[in-house]
C-alpha positions in Angstrom: 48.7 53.9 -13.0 47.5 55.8 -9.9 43.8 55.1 -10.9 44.9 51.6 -10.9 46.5 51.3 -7.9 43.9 53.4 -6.3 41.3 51.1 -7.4 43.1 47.9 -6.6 43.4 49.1 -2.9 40.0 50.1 -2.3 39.1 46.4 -3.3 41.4 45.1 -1.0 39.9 47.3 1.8 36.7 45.9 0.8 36.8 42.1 0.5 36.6 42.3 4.5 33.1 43.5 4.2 32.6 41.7 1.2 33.4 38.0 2.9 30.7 39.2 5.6 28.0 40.0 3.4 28.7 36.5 2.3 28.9 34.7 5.5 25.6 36.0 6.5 23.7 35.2 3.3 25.0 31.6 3.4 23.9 31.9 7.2 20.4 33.1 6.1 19.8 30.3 3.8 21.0 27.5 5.8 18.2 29.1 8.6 15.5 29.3 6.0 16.0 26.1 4.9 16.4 24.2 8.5 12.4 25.7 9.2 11.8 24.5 5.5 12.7 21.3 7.1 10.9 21.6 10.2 7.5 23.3 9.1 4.6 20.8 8.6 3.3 20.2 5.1 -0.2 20.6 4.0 -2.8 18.7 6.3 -1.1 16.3 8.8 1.4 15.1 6.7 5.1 16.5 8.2 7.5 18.1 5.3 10.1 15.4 4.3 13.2 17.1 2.3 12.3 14.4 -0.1 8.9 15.8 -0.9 10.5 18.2 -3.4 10.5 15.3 -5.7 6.6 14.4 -5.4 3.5 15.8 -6.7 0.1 15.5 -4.9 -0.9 12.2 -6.6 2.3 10.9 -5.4 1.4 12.2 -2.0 -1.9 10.8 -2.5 -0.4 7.3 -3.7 1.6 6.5 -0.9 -1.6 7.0 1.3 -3.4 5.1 -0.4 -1.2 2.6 0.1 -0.8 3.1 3.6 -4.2 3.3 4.1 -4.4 -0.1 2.6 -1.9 -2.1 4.2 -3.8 -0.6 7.4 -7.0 -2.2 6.1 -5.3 -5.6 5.2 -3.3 -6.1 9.0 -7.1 -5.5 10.5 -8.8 -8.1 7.7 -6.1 -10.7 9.3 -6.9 -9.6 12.6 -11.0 -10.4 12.4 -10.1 -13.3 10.0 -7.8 -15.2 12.9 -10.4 -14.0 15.7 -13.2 -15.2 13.4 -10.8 -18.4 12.2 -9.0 -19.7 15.4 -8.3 -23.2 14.4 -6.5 -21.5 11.3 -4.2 -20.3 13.7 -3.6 -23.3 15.9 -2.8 -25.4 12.7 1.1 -24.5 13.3 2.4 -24.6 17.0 3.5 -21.9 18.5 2.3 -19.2 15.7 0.4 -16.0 17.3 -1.5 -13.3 15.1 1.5 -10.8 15.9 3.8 -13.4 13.9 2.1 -13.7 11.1 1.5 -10.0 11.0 5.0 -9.6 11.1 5.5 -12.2 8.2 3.5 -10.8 6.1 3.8 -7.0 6.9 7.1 -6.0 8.6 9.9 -4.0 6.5 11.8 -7.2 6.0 8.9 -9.7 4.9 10.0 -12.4 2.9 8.0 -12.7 -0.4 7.4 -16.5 -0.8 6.9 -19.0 1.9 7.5 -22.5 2.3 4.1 -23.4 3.9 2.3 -22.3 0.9 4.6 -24.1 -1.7 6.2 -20.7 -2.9 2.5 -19.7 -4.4 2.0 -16.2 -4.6 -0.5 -13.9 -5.6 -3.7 -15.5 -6.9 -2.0 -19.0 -6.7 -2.0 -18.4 -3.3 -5.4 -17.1 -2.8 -6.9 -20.0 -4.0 -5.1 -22.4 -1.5 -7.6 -20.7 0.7 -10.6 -22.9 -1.2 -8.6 -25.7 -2.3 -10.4 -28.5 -0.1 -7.2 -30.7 -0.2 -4.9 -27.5 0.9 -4.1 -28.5 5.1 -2.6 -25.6 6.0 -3.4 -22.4 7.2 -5.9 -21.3 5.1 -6.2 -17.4 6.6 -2.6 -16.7 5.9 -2.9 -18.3 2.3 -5.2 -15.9 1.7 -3.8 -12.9 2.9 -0.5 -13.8 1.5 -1.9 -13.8 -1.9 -3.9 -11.1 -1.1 -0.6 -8.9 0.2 0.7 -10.2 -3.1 -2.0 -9.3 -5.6 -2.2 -5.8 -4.2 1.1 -4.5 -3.7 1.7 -5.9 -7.6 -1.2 -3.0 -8.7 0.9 -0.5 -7.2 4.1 -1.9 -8.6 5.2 -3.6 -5.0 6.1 0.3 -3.8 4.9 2.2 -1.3 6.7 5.2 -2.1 6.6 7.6 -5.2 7.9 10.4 -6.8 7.1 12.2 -9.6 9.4 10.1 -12.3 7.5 6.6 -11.2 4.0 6.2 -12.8 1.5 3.3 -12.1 -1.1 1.7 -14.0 -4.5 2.3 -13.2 -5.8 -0.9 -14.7 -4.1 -3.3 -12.1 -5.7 -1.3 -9.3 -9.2 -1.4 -11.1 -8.8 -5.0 -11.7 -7.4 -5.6 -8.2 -10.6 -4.5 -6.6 -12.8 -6.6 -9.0 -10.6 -9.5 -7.5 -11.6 -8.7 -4.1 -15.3 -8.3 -5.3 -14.8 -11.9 -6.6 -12.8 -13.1 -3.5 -15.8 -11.6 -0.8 -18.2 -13.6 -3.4 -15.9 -16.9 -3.0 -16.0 -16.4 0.9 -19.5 -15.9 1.1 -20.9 -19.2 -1.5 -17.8 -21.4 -1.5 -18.1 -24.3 0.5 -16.6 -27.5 0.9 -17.6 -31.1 0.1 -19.8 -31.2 3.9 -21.7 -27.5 3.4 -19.4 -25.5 5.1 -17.6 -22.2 3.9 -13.8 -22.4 3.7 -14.0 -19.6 6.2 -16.4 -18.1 8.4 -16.5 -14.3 8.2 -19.9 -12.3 7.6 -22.8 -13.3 9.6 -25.9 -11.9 8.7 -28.5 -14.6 10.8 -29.2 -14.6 14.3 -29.5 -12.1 16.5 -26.6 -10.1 16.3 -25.8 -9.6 12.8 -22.3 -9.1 12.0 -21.1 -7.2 8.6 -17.7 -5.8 9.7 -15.9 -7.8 6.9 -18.4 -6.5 4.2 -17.6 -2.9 5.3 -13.6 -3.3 5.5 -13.9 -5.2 2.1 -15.7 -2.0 1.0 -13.0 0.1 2.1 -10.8 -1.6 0.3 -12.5 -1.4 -2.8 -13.3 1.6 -2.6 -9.8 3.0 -2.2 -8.6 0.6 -5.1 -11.3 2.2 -7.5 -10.6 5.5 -6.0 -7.0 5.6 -7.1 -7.6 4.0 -10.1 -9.6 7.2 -11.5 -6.8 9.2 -10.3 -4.0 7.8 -11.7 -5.9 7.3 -15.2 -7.0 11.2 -15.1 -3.5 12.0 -14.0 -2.1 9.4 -17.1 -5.0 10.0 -19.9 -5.2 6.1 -20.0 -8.4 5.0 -20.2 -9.8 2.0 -17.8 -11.1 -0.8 -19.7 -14.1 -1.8 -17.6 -14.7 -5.7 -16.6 -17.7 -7.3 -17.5 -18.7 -10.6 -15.2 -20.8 -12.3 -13.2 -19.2 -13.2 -9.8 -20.6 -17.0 -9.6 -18.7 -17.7 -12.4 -15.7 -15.3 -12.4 -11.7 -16.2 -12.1 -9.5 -14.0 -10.6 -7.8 -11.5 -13.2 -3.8 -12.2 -13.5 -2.4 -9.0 -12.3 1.5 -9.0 -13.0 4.2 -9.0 -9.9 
C-alpha cells in the first residue's frame, strides 16, 4: 500500500511537467507547420496546403491548363485587333467584355448570340456564310468549349481525378484542322471568313501560326504525359486537313 501511494503521488507531482512537455510539442508542430505553409514549393510555384493531395502531373496539369487559357485570351486579342468589324457587329461590346464572357470565374457556358451552340457547333458558326454575328467570339467560344472538355472542364486536379489523353490529342488535331479552315476557307466572293496570317507583302506576319503552335504543342505535350502516367495508349488520327471534320470531343 505504501508503494502505491508512493507511486501515485510522484505522478501527481509530475503531470505539471508532463502538461508542459505537451504544450510545447503541440507548440512545435503548429510552428513547423505554419513555415510548411509559408515556404515556396519547387520552382515558382508557392506551397498551397492543398498540394498534399497532388502529384507532379497534377501540378503539371493545372499548368498546362493555365498556360492554355493564357494562349486562348491572347488568340482573341490578335483575332479582334486583326477582325475589328467582328467586334463592332454588337454595340457597345469591347475586347475586355468578351474576355470577360468567355474567361472570368463566373462565365456562363452557352450564349444566346450563338443559339446555345457549343463546342464544335459553335466553331463552325465562324464559317457558316449565313451566320451574321460575331464570328470571332463564335469561334473562340467553341474553341473555350472544345478545350476545357479535354481536360474534363477543370482546371484543377489532385491525385484521385484522372484525364484522358485522347481528348487532348484529338483536341489539338482539331486546331490543326481549324488553322487549316482559317487559312483556305472562304466565302462565296473569295474572301476568308477571317483574316489572320499574312504571309505576302512586305511585312510578313505569322504570329497566329506560332500561338496556334503553342497551343498544339502543349495539347500533344500533355497528352503523352497523361498516357505514360495512365498506360493508355493514344490511338493516332489519320487525315488529310482539306477534307477533315472536326473530331467530337465530349463536354
Amino acid at each position: 500500500m505504501q508503494i502505491r501511494a508512493s507511486s501515485a503521488t510522484r505522478l501527481r507531482s509530475l503531470q505539471p511537467q508532463i502538461c508542459k512537455r505537451l504544450i510545447k510539442i503541440r507548440m512545435l508542430c503548429a510552428l513547423a507547420l505554419a513555415c510548411m505553409l509559408l515556404q515556396p514549393g519547387c520552382g515558382t510555384r508557392p506551397f498551397r496546403p492543398d498540394s498534399f493531395l497532388k502529384t507532379t502531373v497534377d501540378m503539371v496539369t493545372e499548368d498546362h491548363a493555365a498556360t492554355m487559357q493564357a494562349l486562348m485570351e491572347k488568340l482573341l486579342v490578335k483575332l479582334y485587333r486583326r477582325n475589328p468589324t467582328e467586334l463592332a457587329k454588337i454595340n457597345g461590346q469591347t475586347i475586355q467584355k468578351r474576355q470577360g464572357s468567355l474567361f472570368s470565374d463566373n462565365a456562363p457556358e452557352t450564349f444566346e448570340e450563338l443559339g446555345r451552340k457549343r463546342g464544335i457547333d459553335a466553331i463552325l458558326l465562324c464559317f457558316d456564310e449565313k451566320y451574321a454575328g460575331d464570328r470571332v467570339f463564335a469561334l473562340m467560344a467553341g474553341l473555350r468549349d472544345m478545350l476545357w472538355a479535354s481536360y474534363n472542364n477543370r482546371k484543377t486536379f489532385y491525385f484521385y481525378d484522372t484525364l484522358d489523353p485522347q481528348p487532348l490529342y484529338n483536341s489539338a488535331r482539331n486546331i490543326e484542322i481549324l488553322v487549316w479552315r482559317l487559312n483556305h476557307r472562304v466565302d462565296s466572293s473569295g474572301r476568308v471568313f477571317l483574316l489572320t496570317n499574312q504571309a505576302a507583302g512586305p511585312s510578313p506576319n505569322l504570329s497566329f501560326e506560332r500561338l496556334f503552335g503553342k497551343m498544339i504543342a502543349i495539347q500533344d505535350q500533355l497528352a503523352i504525359i497523361i498516357a505514360d502516367r495512365t498506360n493508355r495508349t493514344i490511338v493516332d488520327v489519320t487525315y488529310r486537313l482539306a477534307t477533315a471534320a472536326f473530331i467530337p470531343i465530349g463536354m
